[in-house]
C-alpha positions, 0 to 999 in steps of 0.5 A: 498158021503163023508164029512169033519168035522173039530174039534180043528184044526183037519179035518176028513173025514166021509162016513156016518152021525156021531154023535157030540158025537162020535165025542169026544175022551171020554164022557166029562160031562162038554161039553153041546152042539156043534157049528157046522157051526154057528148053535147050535146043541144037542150032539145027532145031526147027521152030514153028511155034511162038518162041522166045530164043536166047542164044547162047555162047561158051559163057553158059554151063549148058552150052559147055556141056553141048561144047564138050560133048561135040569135042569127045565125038571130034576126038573119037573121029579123029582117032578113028582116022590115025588109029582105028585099031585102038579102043579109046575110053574117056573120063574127066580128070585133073584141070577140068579135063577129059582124059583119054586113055587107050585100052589097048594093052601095052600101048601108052600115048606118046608125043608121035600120037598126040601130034598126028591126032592135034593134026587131024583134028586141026583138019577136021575142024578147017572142014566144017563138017556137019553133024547131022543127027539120024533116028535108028530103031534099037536093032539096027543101032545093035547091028551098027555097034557090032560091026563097029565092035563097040560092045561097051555100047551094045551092052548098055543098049538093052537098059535104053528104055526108048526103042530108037537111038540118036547118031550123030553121022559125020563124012561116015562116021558114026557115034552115039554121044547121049546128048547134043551137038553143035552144028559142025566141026568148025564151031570145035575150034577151041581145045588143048590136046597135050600128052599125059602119059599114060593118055591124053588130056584134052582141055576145053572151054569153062564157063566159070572162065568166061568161055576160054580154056582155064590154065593147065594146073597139075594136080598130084593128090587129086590126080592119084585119087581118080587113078586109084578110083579107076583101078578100083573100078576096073578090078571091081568091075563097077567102071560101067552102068551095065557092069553095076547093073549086071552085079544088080541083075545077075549077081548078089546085090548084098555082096555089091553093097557089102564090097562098096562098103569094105572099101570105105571101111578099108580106107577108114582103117588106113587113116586111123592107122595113119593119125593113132601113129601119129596122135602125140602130134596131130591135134586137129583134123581138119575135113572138108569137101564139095557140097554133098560128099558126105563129110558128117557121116565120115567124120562120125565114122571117123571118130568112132575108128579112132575111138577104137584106137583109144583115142577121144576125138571131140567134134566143133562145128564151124558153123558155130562161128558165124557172124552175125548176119549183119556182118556177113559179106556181100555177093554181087546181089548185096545178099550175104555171102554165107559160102565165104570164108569172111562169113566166119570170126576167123580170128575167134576161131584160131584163138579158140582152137589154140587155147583148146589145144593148149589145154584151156578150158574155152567156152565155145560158141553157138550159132542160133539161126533162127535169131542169126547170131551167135550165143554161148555154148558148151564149156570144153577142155581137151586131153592130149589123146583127145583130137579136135575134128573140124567139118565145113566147106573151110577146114583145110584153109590155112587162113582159119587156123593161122596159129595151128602149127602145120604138122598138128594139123592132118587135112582130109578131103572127101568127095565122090571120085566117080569113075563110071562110064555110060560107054567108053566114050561117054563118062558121068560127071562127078558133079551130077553124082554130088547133085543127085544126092543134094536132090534127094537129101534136100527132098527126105530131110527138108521136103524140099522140091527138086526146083529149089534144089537146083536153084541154089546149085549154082551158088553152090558150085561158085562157091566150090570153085572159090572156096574148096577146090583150091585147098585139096592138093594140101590134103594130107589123105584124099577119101573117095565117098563114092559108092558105086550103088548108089545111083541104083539106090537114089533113082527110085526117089531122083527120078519122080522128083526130076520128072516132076518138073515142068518143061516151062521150068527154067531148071527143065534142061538140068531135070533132063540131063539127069534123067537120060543118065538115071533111066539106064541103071537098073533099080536096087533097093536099099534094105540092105544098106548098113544104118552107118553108110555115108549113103544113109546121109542122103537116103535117110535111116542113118544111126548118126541121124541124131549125134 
């Protein structure tokens, strides 16, 4: 039975299942994967079936990940090679890299290793080595882990709710990346591998830099931030989705959210601590972070730390300085661009917190969006034990409170610093925690379907990158808003929403990402999380739901 498959505006007709590949002209090492009818397929996929195939190249969010999947298996190999009596774990780091650390105690990387292994590598790629993708029964992955001595993947093997698993083979190595690869090594030609003591940083293509490897940026507060979130997960043992799923299973699930929640207690301490010392000073504290971080709950939690230490912080919005929507900037689709700091009177807003902490009495105003402008609101003056808290996207830029002199000011940047791994090879993204939690907050708060959620996640992102992510190595205190129950406890309502979306859905291929990670942790209820967690942000039943 024939078949038609439609590539750039030219249809075909085919007898018989065709390969993406052959598609093509001519073998192009720049193209990673295909789009064939909303789905995001290998090169080495088979049609035969009416298809419209759209290419796509290191430009694209969904070719990166395949990118950078297929370079932590090149690297996994290569080590293989040099070193194969070192146990290897990787995770995402500073400058939108995979940092690879070696478990092996006493033993740190050095320039000798990171030569060989840039070497090795080199080669690997010269010899454009198929990935060829085998289907094993679950027991013989078990025998393949065992012989391997990879048991951080057989422990994670008994949550795999498929009775098959997919390796990839390449010249008789063997690995299990839980997700797709490009067609061989020579399309991995792209990468960085420089020494970052006590590892390696491996730098790779970006989408949001047009398909080419962004500068190497060191980054000191952010950098600290994941090492303290990594020593807190090995010591904890929360670094893996079978350690917390043991804690679930085998353990208390109460002590677990009770010691994820002392932790975020402790850091609140360590900053009212921090800011009381220092109150005659600190006038303003400034907080911002990533979609999703949890910023309203924290600055509640913040102020009611600081209220215990005598203090009287009072909270403004910065949404309140919108300008009218006739005003507001552009983006590139001539819609007004609201994640801009140029969205917001910066020039009232200075004024406002200068005189407030002058001692002037300020009438602020109140951004009504249904009318989508500005009106009056509340009539304010503040003591000298009273701080200002700011919240949004824009707090820490200094371009919104030019007349603030910098030491009134304490910045705090708050995200989810993640630092839980499927296996060692294989870390979750920090980015599909924030947007799990969008999902589900989006759904409890605004019914709002997980289509319209992953729509606006893009925009989302640019803005991130614009706006946000430049500012945090100002940051004066970095909090990490993770919890590692979390993902137990959002499951139950990420997963029906996930799967509720249709496989013609352009946001099927992000729909599936995020359930092959969800589906391995076990299920927790979350009765026992307390009514002021930064978790009930998102899952609902928060006591600050109405402050």
């Amino acid at each position: 039975m024939s078949f038609k498959i439609k590539v750039n505006d030219t249809e075909r007709t085919y007898e018989k299942k065709v390969k993406l590949l052959d598609l093509l002209d001519s073998v192009d090492e720049n193209l990673v994967c295909a789009r064939v009818n909303n789905r995001i397929r290998e090169l080495t996929y088979e049609v035969y079936y009416d298809a419209d195939v759209q290419f796509l190249s290191c430009k694209d969010q969904d070719s990166i990940r395949i990118y950078e999947t297929s370079l932590r298996y090149l690297v996994a190999m290569a080590m293989e090679h040099i070193h194969p009596e070192l146990e290897i774990r990787f995770s995402y780091n500073v400058s939108r890299s995979i940092f690879m650390q070696i478990l092996n105690k006493g033993i740190r990387a050095d320039r000798a290793l990171v030569d060989d292994l840039n070497r090795e590598m080199a080669r690997l790629v010269e010899l454009d080595l198929p990935f060829e993708r085998k289907v094993v029964p679950n027991d013989e992955a078990a025998k393949i882990y065992v012989d391997k001595g990879f048991e951080d993947k057989l422990a994670i093997l008994k949550y795999r709710p498929e009775k098959t698993v997919h390796f990839y083979e390449c010249d008789g190595y063997l690995n299990y990346m839980y997700g797709y690869m490009v067609p061989s090594t020579g399309y991995l030609k792209k990468f960085i591998i420089r020494q970052y003591s006590p590892g390696v940083i491996i730098q790779y293509p970006r989408s949001e830099m047009g398909g080419e490897i962004p500068p190497f940026e060191e980054m000191p507060t952010f950098g600290h931030t994941l090492k303290e979130a990594h020593n807190w997960a090995m010591t904890m043992g929360t670094d893996s989705i079978a350690s917390i799923n043991d804690y679930i299973l085998n353990g208390s699930p109460i002590d677990f959210i009770n010691m994820c929640e002392a932790r975020h207690n402790h850091m609140l301490s360590e900053l009212g601590d921090t800011i009381s010392k220092d109150s005659d000073n600190i006038r303003l504290i400034c907080i911002a972070g990533p979609s999703s971080s949890g910023k309203t709950t924290f600055a509640n939690r913040l102020r009611i730390e600081l209220m215990s230490r005598g203090l009287k912080p009072v909270r403004i919005s910065i949404d309140d300085y919108y300008l009218p929507r006739d005003k507001a900037p552009l983006d590139e689709d001539g819609k007004p661009d609201l994640e801009s700091i140029h969205a917001l009177d910066i020039e009232l807003f200075n004024q406002n917190m200068l005189d407030l902490i002058n001692g002037n009495s300020v009438t602020l105003p109140h951004f009504d969006f249904k009318i989508g402008k500005r009106v009056p609101g509340r009539t304010l003056q503040v003591g000298e034990s009273e701080p200002i808290i700011i919240e949004g996207i824009h707090a820490l830029n200094d371009q919104l409170t030019t007349l603030i002199p910098r030491h009134q000011k304490f910045k705090i940047y708050i995200a989810p610093q993640a630092q839980i791994n499927l296996d060692n090879h294989n870390p979750i993204s920090l980015t599909d925690l924030r947007l799990i939690r969008r999902l589900v907050r989006d759904f409890k708060f605004r019914s709002a379907p997980a289509e319209m959620t992953l729509s606006m996640w893009p925009s989302v992102r640019k803005g991130e990158f614009t706006w946000i992510y430049k500012t945090q190595e100002d940051a004066d205190y970095v909090y990490n808003s993770l919890l590692s129950y979390e993902l137990p406890v959002m499951k139950k309502v990420a997963l029906p929403l996930l799967r509720s979306i249709q496989d013609d859905s352009p946001y099927f291929t992000v729909a599936e990402r995020l359930i092959r990670m969800l589906k391995y942790f076990a299920d927790m209820d979350d009765t026992w999380v307390p009514c002021n967690s930064l978790m009930r942000e998102f899952i609902g039943g928060s006591c600050y739901q109405d402050v």
